[in-house]
C-alpha positions in Angstrom: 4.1 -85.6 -15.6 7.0 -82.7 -16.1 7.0 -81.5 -19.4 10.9 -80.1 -20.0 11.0 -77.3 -22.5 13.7 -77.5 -24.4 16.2 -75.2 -26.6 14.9 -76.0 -29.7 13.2 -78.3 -31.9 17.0 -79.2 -33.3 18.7 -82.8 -32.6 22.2 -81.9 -32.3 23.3 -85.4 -31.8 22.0 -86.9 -35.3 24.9 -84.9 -36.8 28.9 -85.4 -35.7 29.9 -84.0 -32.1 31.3 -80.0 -33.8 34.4 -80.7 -31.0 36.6 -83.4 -30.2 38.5 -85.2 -28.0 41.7 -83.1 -26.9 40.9 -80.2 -28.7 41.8 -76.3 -27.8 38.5 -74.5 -27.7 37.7 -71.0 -26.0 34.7 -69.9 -24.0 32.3 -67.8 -25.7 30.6 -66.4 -22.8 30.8 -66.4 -19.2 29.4 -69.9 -17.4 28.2 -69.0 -13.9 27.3 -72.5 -11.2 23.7 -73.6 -12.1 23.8 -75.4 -8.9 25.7 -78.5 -10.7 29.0 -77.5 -9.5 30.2 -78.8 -6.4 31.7 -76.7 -3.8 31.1 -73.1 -5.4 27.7 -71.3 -4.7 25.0 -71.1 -6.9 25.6 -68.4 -9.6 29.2 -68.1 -8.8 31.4 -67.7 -11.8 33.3 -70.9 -13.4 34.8 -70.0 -16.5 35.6 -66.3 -17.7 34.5 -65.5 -21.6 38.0 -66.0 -23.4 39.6 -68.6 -21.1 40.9 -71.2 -22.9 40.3 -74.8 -22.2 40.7 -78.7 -23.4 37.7 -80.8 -24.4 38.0 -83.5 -22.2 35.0 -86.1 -22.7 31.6 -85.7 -24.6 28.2 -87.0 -23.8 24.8 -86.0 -24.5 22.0 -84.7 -22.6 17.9 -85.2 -23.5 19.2 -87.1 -26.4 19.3 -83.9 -27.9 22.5 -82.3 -27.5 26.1 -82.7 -27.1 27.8 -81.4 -23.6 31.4 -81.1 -23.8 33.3 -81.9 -20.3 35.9 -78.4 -20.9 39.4 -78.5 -19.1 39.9 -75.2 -18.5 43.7 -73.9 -17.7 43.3 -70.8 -15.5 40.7 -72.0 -13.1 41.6 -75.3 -13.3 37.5 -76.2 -13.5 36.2 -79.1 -15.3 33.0 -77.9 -16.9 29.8 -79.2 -19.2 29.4 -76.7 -22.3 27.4 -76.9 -24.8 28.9 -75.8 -28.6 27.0 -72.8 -28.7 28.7 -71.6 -25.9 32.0 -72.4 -27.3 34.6 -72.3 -30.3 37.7 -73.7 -31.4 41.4 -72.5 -31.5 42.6 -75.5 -33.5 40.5 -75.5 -36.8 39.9 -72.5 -37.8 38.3 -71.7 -41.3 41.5 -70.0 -43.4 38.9 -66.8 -44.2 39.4 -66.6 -40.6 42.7 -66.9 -40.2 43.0 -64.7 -42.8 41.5 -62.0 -41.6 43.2 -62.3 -38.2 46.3 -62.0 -39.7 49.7 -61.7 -38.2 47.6 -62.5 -35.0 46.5 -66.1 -36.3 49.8 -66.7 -35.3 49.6 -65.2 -31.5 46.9 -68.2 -31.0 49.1 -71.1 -31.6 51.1 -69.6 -28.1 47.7 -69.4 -26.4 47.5 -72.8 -24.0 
């Protein structure tokens, strides 16, 4: 029997999904092909940090956490994310937007 190590002992799905449906989120980090991508070699970058995408669908996966399927513009790739490895452009805390500033503003143009 495989025992699958997982992230952490937290069960993201017994809370709400932290994205939904149709909303503007921004990659946190770069995603690089684990191998689940089709048509693009292993290790071959998907999604650049900053590149702006859609949530598209969400599911779960181990019955532990949420993957978000994430539109992204630019490259036009379709990818799973978990939240960690993302963060929204469309509810922003206001201390945030506060400190942002005049540039709060700039991200309503970013599509």
């Amino acid at each position: 029997m495989v025992d699958i190590a997982r992230d952490s002992d937290e069960l993201e799905i017994a809370s709400p999904p932290r994205f939904h449906m149709g909303e503007r989120v921004i990659s946190r980090t770069v995603i690089r092909n684990d191998g689940t991508y089709n048509g693009k070699d292993i290790g071959e970058v998907l999604v650049n940090k900053g590149e702006v995408g859609f949530v598209r669908s969400i599911g779960t996966f181990l019955q532990q956490f949420y993957i978000y399927a994430v539109e992204f513009i630019d490259s036009g790739h379709r990818v799973g994310m978990r939240a960690k490895e993302l963060c929204t452009l469309d509810h922003l805390p206001e201390e945030v937007l506060a400190q942002l500033g005049e540039r709060a503003t700039a991200l309503e143009d970013i599509r």
